[in-house]
PLY file of the C-alpha trace (Angstrom):
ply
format ascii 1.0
element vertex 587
property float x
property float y
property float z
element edge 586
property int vertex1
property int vertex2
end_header
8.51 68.91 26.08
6.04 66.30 24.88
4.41 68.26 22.28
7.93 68.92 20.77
9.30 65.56 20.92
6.44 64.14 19.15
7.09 65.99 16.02
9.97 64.12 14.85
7.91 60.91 15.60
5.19 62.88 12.88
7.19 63.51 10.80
8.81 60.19 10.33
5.49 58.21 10.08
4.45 60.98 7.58
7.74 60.55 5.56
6.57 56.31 5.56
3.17 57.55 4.78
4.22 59.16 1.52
6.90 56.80 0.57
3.48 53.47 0.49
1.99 56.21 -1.42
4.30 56.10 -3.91
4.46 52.79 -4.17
0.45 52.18 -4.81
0.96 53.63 -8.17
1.42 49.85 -9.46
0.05 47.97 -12.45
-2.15 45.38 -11.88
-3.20 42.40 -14.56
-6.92 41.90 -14.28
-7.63 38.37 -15.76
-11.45 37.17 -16.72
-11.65 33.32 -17.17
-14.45 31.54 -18.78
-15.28 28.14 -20.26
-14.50 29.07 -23.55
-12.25 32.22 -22.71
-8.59 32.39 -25.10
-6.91 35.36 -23.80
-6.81 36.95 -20.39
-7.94 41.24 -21.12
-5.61 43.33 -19.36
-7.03 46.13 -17.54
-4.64 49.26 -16.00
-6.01 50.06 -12.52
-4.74 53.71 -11.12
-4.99 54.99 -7.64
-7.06 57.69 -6.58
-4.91 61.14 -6.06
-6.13 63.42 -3.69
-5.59 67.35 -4.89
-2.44 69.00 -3.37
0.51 71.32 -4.25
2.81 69.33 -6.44
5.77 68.09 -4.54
9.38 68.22 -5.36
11.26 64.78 -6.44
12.83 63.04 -3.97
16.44 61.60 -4.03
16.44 58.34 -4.34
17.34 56.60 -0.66
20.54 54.52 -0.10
20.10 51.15 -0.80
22.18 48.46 1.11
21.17 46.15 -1.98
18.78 44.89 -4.87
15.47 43.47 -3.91
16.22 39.63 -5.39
12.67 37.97 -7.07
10.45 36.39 -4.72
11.19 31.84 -5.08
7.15 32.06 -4.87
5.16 32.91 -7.68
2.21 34.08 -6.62
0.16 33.60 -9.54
0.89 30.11 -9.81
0.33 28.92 -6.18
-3.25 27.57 -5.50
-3.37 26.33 -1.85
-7.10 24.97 -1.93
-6.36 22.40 -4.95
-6.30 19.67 -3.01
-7.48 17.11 -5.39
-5.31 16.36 -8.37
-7.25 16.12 -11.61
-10.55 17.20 -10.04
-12.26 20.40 -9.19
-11.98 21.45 -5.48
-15.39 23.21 -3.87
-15.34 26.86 -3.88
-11.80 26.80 -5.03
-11.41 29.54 -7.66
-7.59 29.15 -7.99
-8.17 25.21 -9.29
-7.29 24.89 -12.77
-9.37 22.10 -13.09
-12.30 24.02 -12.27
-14.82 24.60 -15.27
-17.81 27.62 -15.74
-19.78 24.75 -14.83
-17.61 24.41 -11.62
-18.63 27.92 -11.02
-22.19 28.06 -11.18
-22.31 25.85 -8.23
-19.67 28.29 -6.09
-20.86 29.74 -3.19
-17.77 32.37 -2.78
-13.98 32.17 -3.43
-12.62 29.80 -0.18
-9.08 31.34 -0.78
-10.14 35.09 -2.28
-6.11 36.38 -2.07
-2.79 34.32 -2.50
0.08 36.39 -1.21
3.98 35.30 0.00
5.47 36.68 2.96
3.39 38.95 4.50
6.08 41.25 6.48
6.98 42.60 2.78
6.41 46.09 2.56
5.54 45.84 -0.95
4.38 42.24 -2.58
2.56 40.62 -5.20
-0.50 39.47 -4.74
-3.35 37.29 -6.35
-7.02 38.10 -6.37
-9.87 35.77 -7.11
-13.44 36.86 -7.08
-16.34 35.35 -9.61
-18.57 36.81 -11.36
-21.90 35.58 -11.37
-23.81 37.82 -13.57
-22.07 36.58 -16.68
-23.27 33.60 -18.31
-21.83 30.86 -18.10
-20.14 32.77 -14.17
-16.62 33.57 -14.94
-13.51 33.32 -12.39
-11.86 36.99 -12.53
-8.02 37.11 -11.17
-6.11 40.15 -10.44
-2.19 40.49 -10.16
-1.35 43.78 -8.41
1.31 44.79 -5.86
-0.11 44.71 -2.14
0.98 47.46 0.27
2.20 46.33 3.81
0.45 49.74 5.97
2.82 48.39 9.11
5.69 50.61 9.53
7.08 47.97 10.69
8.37 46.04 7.30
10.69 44.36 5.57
12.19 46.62 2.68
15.25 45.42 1.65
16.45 41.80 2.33
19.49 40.18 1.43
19.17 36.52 2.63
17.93 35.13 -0.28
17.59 31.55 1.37
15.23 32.94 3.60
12.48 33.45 0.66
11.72 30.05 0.68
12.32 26.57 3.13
14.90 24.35 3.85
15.38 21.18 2.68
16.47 19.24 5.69
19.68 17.30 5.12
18.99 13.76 6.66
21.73 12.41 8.68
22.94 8.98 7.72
26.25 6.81 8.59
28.25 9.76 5.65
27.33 12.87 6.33
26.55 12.09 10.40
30.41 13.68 11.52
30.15 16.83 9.06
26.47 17.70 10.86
27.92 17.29 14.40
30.89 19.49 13.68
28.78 22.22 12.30
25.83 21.73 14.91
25.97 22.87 18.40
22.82 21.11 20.45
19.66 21.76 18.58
20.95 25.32 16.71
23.22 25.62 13.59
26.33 27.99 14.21
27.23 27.86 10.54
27.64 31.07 9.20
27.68 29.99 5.56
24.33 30.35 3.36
22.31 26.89 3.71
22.59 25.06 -0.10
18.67 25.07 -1.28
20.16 21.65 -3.61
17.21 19.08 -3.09
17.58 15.68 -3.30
16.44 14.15 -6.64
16.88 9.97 -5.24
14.63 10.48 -2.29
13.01 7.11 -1.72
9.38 6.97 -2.81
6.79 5.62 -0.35
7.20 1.86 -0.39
3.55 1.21 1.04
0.08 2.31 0.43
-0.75 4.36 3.84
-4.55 5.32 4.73
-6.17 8.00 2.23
-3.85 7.36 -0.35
-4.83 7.38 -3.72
-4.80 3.68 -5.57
-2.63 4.67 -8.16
-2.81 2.76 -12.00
-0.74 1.78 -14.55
-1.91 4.74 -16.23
-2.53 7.27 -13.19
-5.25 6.74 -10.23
-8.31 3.97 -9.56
-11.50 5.70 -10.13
-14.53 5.64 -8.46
-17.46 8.02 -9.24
-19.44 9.68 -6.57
-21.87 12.65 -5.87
-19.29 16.34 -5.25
-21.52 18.91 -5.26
-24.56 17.83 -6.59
-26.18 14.25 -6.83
-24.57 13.65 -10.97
-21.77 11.47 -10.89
-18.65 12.65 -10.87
-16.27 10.06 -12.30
-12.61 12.04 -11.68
-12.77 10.52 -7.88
-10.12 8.92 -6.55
-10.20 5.69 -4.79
-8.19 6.04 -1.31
-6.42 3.28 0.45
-8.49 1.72 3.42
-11.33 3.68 3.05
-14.09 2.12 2.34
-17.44 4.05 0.70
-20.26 2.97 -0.57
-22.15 5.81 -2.69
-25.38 6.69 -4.91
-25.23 9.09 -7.84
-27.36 10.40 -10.85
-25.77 10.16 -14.66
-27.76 12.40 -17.07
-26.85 11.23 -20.32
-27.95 11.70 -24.13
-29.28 7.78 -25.01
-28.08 8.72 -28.79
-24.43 8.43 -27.78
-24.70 6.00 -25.03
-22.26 3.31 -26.88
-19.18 6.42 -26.71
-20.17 6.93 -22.72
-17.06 5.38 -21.09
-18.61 5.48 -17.22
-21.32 3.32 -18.93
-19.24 0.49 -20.28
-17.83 -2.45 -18.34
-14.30 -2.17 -19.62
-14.12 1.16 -17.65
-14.49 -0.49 -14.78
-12.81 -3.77 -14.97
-9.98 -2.72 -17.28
-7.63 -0.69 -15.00
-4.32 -2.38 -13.47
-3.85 -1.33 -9.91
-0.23 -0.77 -8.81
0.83 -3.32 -5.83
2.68 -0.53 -4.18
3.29 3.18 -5.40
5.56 4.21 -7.71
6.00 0.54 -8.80
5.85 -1.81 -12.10
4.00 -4.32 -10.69
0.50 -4.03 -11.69
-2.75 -6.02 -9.78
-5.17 -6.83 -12.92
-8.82 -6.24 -11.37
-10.72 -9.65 -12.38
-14.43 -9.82 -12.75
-16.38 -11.84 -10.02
-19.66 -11.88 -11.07
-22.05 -10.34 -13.84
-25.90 -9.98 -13.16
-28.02 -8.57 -16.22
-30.87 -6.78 -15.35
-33.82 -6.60 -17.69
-36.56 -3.19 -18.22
-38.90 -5.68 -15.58
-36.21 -5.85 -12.88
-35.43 -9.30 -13.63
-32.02 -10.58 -12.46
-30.38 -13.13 -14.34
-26.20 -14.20 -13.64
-24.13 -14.96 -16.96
-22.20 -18.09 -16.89
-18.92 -16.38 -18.09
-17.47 -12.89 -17.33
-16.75 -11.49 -21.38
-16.64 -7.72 -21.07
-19.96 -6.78 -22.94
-20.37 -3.37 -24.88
-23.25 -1.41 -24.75
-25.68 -1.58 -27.06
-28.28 1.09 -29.06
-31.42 -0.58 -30.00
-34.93 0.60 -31.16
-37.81 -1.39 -30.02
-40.71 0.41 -31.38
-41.05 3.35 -30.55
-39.08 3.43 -28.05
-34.66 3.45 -27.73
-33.42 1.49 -25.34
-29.49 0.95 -24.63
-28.13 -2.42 -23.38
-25.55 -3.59 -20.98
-25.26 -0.40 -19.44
-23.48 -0.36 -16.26
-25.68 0.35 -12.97
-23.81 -1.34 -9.84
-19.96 -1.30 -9.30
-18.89 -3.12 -6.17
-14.78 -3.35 -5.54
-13.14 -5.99 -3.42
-9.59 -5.73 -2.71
-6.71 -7.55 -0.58
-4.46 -6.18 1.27
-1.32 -6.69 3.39
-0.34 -5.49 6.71
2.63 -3.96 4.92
0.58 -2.07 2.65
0.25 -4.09 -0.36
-2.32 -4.66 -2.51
-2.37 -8.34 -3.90
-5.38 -9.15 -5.05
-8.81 -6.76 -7.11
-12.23 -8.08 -7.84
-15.17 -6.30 -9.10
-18.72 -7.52 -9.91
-21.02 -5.98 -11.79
-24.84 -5.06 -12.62
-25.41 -4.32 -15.96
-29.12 -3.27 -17.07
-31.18 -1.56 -19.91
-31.79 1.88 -20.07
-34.90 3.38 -21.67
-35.74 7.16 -22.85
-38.39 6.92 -20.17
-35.82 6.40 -17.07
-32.96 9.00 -18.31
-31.71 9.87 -15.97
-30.72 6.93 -13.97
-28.64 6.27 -10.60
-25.61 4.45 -10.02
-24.00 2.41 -7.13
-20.35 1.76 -6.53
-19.35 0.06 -3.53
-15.13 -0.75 -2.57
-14.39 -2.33 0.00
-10.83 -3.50 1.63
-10.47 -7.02 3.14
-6.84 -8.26 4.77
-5.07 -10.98 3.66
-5.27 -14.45 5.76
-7.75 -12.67 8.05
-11.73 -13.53 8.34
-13.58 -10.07 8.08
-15.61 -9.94 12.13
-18.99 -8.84 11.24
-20.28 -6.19 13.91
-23.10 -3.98 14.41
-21.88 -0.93 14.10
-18.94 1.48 13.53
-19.33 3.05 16.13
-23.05 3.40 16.99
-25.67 0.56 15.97
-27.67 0.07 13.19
-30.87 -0.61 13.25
-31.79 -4.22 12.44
-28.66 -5.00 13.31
-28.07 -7.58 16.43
-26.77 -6.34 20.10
-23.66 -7.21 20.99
-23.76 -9.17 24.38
-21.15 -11.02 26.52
-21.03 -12.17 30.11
-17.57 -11.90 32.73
-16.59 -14.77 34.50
-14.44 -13.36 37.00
-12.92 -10.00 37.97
-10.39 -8.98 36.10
-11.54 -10.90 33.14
-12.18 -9.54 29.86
-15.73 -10.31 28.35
-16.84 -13.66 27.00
-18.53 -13.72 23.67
-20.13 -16.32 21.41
-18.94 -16.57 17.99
-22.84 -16.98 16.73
-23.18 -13.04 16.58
-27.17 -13.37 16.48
-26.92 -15.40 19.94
-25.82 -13.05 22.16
-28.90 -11.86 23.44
-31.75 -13.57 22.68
-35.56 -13.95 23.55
-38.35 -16.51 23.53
-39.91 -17.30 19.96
-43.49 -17.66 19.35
-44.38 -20.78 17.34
-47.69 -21.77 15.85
-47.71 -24.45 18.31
-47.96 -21.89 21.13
-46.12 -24.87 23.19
-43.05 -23.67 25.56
-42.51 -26.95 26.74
-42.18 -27.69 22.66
-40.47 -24.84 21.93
-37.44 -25.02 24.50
-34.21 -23.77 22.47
-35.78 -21.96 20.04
-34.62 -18.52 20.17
-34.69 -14.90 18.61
-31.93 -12.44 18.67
-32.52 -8.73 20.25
-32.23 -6.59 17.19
-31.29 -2.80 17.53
-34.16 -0.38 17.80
-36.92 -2.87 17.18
-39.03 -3.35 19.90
-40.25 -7.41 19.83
-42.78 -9.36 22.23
-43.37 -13.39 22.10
-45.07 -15.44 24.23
-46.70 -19.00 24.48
-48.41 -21.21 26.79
-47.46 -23.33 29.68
-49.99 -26.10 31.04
-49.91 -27.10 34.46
-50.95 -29.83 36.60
-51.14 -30.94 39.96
-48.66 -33.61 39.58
-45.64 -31.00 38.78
-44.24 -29.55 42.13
-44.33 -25.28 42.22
-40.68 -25.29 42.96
-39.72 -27.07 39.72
-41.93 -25.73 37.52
-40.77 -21.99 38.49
-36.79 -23.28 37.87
-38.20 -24.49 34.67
-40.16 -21.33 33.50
-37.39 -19.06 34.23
-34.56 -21.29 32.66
-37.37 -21.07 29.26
-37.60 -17.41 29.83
-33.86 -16.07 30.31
-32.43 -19.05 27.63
-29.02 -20.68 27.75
-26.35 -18.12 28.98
-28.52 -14.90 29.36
-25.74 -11.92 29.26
-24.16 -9.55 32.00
-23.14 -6.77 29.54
-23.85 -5.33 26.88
-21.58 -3.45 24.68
-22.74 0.77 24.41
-21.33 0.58 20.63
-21.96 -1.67 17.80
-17.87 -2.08 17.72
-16.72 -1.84 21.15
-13.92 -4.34 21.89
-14.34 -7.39 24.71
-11.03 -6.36 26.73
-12.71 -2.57 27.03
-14.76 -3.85 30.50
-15.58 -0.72 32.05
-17.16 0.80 28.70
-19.48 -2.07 28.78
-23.22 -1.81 30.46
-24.10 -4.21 33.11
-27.35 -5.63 32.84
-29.43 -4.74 35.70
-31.49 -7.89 36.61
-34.83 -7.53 38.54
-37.31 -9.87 40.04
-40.71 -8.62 40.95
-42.62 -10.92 42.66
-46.36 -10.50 44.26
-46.77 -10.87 48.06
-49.55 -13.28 48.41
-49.31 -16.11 51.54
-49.55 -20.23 49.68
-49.41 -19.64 46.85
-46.96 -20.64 43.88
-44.90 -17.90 42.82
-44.01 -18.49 38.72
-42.46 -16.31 36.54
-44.46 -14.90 33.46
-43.06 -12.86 32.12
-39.37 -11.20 30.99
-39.37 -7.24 29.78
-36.05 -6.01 28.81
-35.96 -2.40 28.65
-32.95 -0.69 26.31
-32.29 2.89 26.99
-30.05 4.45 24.01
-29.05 8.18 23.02
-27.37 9.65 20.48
-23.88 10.46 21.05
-21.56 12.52 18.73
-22.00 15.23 15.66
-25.29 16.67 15.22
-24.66 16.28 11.22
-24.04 12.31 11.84
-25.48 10.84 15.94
-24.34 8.04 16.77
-26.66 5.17 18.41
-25.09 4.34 21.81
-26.85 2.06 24.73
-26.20 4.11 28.29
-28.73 1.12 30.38
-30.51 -2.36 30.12
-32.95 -3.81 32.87
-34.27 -7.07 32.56
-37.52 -7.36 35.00
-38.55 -11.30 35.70
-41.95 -10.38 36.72
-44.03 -13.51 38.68
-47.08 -14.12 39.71
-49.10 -15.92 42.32
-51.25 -18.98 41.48
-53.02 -21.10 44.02
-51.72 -24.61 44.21
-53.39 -27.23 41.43
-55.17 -30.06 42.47
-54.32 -33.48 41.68
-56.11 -34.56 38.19
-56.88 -30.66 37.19
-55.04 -28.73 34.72
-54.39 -25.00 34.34
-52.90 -22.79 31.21
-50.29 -20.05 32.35
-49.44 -17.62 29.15
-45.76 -17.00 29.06
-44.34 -13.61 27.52
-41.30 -11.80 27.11
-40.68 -7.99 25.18
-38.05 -5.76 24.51
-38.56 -2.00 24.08
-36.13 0.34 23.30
-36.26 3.68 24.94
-34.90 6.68 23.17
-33.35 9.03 26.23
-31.58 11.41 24.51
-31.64 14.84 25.40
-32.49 18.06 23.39
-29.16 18.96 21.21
-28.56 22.68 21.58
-25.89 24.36 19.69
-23.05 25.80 21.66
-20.40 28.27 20.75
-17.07 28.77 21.97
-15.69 31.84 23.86
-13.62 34.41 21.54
-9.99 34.36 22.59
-9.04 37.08 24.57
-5.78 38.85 23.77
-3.38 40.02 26.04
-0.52 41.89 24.48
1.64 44.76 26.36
3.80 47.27 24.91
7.41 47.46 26.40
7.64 49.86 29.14
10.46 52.01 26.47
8.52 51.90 23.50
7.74 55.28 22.95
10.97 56.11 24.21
12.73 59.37 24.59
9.45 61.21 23.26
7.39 60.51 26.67
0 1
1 2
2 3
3 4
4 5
5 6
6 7
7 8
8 9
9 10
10 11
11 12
12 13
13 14
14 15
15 16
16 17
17 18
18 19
19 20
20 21
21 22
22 23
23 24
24 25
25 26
26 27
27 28
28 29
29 30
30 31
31 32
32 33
33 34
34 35
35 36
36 37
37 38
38 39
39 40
40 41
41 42
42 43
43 44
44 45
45 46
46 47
47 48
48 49
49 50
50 51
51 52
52 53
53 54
54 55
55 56
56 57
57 58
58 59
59 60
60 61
61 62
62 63
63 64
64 65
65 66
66 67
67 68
68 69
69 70
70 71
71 72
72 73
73 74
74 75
75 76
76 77
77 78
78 79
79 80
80 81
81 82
82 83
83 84
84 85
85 86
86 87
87 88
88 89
89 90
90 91
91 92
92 93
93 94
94 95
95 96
96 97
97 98
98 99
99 100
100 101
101 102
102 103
103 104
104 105
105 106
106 107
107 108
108 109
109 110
110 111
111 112
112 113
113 114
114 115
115 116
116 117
117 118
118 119
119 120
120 121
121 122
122 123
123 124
124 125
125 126
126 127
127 128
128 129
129 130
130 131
131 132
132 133
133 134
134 135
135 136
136 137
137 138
138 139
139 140
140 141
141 142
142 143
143 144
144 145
145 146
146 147
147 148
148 149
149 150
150 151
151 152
152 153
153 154
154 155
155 156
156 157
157 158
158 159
159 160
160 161
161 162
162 163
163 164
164 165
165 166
166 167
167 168
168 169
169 170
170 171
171 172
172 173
173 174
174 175
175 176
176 177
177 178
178 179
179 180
180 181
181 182
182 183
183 184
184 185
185 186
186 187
187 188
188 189
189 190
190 191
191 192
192 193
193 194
194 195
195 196
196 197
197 198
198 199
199 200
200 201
201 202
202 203
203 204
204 205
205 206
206 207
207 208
208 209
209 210
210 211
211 212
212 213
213 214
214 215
215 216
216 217
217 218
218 219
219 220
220 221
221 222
222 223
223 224
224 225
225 226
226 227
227 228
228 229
229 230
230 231
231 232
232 233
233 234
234 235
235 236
236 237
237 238
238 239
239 240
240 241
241 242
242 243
243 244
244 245
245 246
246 247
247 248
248 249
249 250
250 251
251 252
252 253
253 254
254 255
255 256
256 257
257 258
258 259
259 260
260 261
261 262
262 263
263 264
264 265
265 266
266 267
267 268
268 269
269 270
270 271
271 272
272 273
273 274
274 275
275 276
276 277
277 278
278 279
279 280
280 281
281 282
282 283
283 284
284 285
285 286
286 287
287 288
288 289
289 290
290 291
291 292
292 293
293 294
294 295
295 296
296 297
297 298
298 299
299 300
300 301
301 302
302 303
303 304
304 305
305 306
306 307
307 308
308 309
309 310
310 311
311 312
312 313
313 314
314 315
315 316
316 317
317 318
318 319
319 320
320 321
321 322
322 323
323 324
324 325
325 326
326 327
327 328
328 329
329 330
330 331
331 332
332 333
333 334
334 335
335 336
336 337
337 338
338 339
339 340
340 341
341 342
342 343
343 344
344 345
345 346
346 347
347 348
348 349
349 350
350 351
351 352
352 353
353 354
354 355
355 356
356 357
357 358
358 359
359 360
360 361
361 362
362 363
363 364
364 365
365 366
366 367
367 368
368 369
369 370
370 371
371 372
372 373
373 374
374 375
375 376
376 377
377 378
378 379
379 380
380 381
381 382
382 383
383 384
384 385
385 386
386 387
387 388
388 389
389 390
390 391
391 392
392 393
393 394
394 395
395 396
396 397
397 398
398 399
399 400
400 401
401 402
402 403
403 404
404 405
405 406
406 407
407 408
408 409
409 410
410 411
411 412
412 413
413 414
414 415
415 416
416 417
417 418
418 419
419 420
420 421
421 422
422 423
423 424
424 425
425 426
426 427
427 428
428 429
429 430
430 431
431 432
432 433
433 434
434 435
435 436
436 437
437 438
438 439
439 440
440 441
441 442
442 443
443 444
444 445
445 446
446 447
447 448
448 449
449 450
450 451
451 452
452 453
453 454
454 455
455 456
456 457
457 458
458 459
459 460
460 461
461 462
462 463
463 464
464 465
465 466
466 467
467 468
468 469
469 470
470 471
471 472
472 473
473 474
474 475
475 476
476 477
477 478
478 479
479 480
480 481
481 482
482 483
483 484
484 485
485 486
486 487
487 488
488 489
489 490
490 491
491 492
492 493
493 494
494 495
495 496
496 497
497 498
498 499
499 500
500 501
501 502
502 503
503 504
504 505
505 506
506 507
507 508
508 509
509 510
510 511
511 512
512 513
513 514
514 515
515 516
516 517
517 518
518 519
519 520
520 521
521 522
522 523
523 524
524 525
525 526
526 527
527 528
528 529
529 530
530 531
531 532
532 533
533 534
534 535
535 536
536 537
537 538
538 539
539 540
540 541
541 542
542 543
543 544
544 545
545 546
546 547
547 548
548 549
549 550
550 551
551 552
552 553
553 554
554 555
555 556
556 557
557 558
558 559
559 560
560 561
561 562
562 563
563 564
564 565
565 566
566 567
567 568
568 569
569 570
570 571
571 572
572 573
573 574
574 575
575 576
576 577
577 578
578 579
579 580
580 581
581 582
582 583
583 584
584 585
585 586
């Protein structure tokens, strides 16, 4: 019974077998594209036959209707071009992409472009390059993919359903007509669904973050390394991001004066656009212009002129003037997402035979309107050099108390050339991220100074005014964020010895930091401090004798991070059951 009733079932998949078969015999359009390529060549591919009796023709099946054209062209969609007017890594489909592109291409990110996959029979676009041409050449193929599921799509008449909905939005108009024809959350409406888009949409009224600054002409740009370290100048500036980059431009010095990303007027020239889509235009006014000489030799110019560069021989030797080498951007901005105000300044230098070719550095950076920019020490993890960032809590519940003087937070003694620390009371030196610092100086005593006060006196000169309880773990942690803050573990260590005068001498502050975060970019975090007043024990002075006590404090910063080892996550397991009938009535 089982044997039997599965021959039907063969014969059907064979009959679905035969029918793809047919349907391989398709022509495909095999497209090579160079730099300097006119013409696409056209190439027939044919399927390999395998030998057989020849078969009868068919009759053509019953067809409930014609197969309408997919909405999506297939050749024309490029889902990796992300970046209008610039070449996207490894992204073959980019038209902007060049032979040059190419020779820097790893492998094709998006190798096949097809529509709806549950198509029994679709077009689909192939991208592969070839490397072993030269320049490499981007090869594209058109042909007609073959869905091997029985379970397909053949024949569809929906044509909406070939490509999305524009959602109609409700407003005070149309809000009655969508309640009549809605029931809940689902759409009873029998009708086919009008694919009509709406032409006055309203355009974004604000710059949002990652937008592109856009020009009176079309975008702000602002050169930076892609996939090697030359400058590429087709960048976009984005809204509220700010960067600050390095990048090599290889130029010929005979045709330096035509180089646009070498003159000032490139830079200073655009008109920024207050908001998108708009006619208002933010002219981008020059702050400052330093000329640097072939010596290094700074010197500011009085007035801001846009200056053209200049070819000149001097000997032997061609040099090229007023050549742009530092681009740093300024620009206000609104909490509504205006822009109101551009700046730039400029470094302008000479260029020699000798140094082609040279580096660049552009710099933009975003500052708010009516708002004074908080300097910190980090974002998120410190920098090095940078100072910590050190509070104290009055009470519980309290948020932590900071000085506005960002260097004296947490401070330490500072040696003098005096060597006095009665002289040298008040003078301070701020704790600076991952430099370890020792200071000291000396303290004379005599017999007419009491133990008791000089010890209160000591210690007052070694923990300064206002000596911290926290300390923030990043370099922009926020004062109402208590509990992420690190208490400061205070310690006295004092030596057991029967009359004598116990004084403080010294003050070590140990820093324990690790890196937190990516292994591609760690981020400096503090995880403990411990400040150890050590004292020691010193007979009483007699009356008329004096005696020199060397005072010291240090910082050290302890690096207690532990080995990074790469982990992997667990493959998803898949869990899929056939319904008890599906083979149903052949077993």
């Amino acid at each position: 019974m089982g044997s039997r009733g599965l021959q039907p079932l063969l014969l059907v998949l064979l009959d679905c077998w035969a029918s793809g078969s047919a349907q391989a015999g398709a022509t495909s359009a095999v497209t090579t594209e160079g730099f300097n390529s006119a013409e696409p060549a056209a190439t027939t591919l044919w399927p390999a036959l395998s030998p057989g009796p020849p078969e009868t023709p068919r009759a053509p099946r019953p067809s409930s209707g014609p197969r309408p054209t997919p909405v999506t062209d297939v050749a024309a969609l490029c889902v990796c071009d992300l970046s209008p007017a610039r070449c996207d890594v490894n992204c073959c489909c980019d038209p902007d992409c060049s032979s040059m592109d190419f020779s820097v291409f790893s492998a094709c990110s998006v190798p096949v472009v097809t529509g709806d996959r549950q198509f029994c029979s679709q077009k689909a676009a192939l991208y592969s390059l070839n490397f072993t041409a030269d320049p490499p050449q981007r090869v594209f193929k058109l042909v007609d993919q073959i869905n091997p599921s029985i379970f397909c799509i053949h024949i569809t008449n929906h044509k909406p359903a070939l490509s999305f909905i524009n959602p109609e939005v409700p407003d005070e108009n149309n809000f009655d007509k969508l309640m009549k024809t809605s029931d809940g959350f689902s759409s009873t409406a029998e009708s086919d669904i009008s694919l009509t888009t709406k032409l006055d949409a309203p355009s974004a009224a604000k710059y949002e973050y990652g937008a592109h600054l856009q020009t009176s002409d079309s975008f702000l740009r602002f050169p930076s390394p892609l996939t090697s370290s030359l400058c590429t100048d087709d960048n976009p500036a984005a809204f509220l991001v700010n960067q600050a980059v390095k990048c090599t431009r290889r130029i010929n010095l005979e045709q330096c004066e035509e180089i646009e990303a070498l003159s000032m007027a490139y830079y200073s020239s655009p008109k920024i656009l207050r908001v998108p889509n708009s006619k208002t235009e933010v002219p981008i006014t020059v702050q400052s212009v330093v000329i640097q000489s072939l010596n290094k030799t700074l010197t500011r110019r009085e007035d801001t002129a846009v200056l053209k560069q200049a070819l000149a021989e001097v000997g032997d030797i061609r040099i090229c003037s007023n050549v742009v080498l530092e681009v740093q951007y300024s620009l206000t901005y609104t909490d509504a997402g205006d822009v109101t105000k551009a700046a730039v300044s400029l470094l302008l230098g000479t260029v020699s035979s000798a140094v082609v070719p040279f580096q660049q550095k552009f710099e933009i950076r975003f500052i708010q309107q009516n708002t004074k920019p908080v300097l910190l020490s980090g974002n998120p993890g410190y920098v090095a050099g940078l100072p910590l960032a050190a509070g104290f809590r009055p009470r519980k519940g309290s948020g932590i108390i900071q000085t506005t003087n960002r260097h004296g937070q947490f401070t330490i003694l500072r040696s003098t050339a005096e060597q006095d620390c009665l002289a040298i009371e008040g003078v301070r030196a701020p704790v600076l991220f991952g430099y370890n610092m020792q200071s000291g100086c000396k303290l004379r005593l005599t017999g007419a100074v009491t133990c008791q006060l000089v010890g209160q006196k000591v210690k007052s000169l070694l923990k300064g005014q206002g000596f911290p309880d926290y300390v923030a773990p990043f370099g922009n942690s926020q004062a109402q964020d208590v509990l992420d803050w690190v208490p400061v573990h205070f310690v006295t260590q004092a030596s057991h010895v029967k009359d004598a005068c116990q004084l403080p001498v010294a003050l070590a502050v140990e820093v324990e930091w690790t890196k937190y975060g990516s292994l591609l970019n760690p981020q400096a975090r503090i995880v403990n401090v411990t400040a150890r007043l050590i004292a020691s024990a010193f007979p009483e002075t007699s009356s008329g004798s004096e005696r020199t006590v060397l005072i010291s404090t240090a910082v050290t910063f302890v690096d207690v991070s532990a080995p990074a080892e790469a982990g992997f996550r667990a493959q998803p397991t898949i869990n899929a059951k056939l319904p008890f009938n599906f083979f149903f009535p052949f077993v």
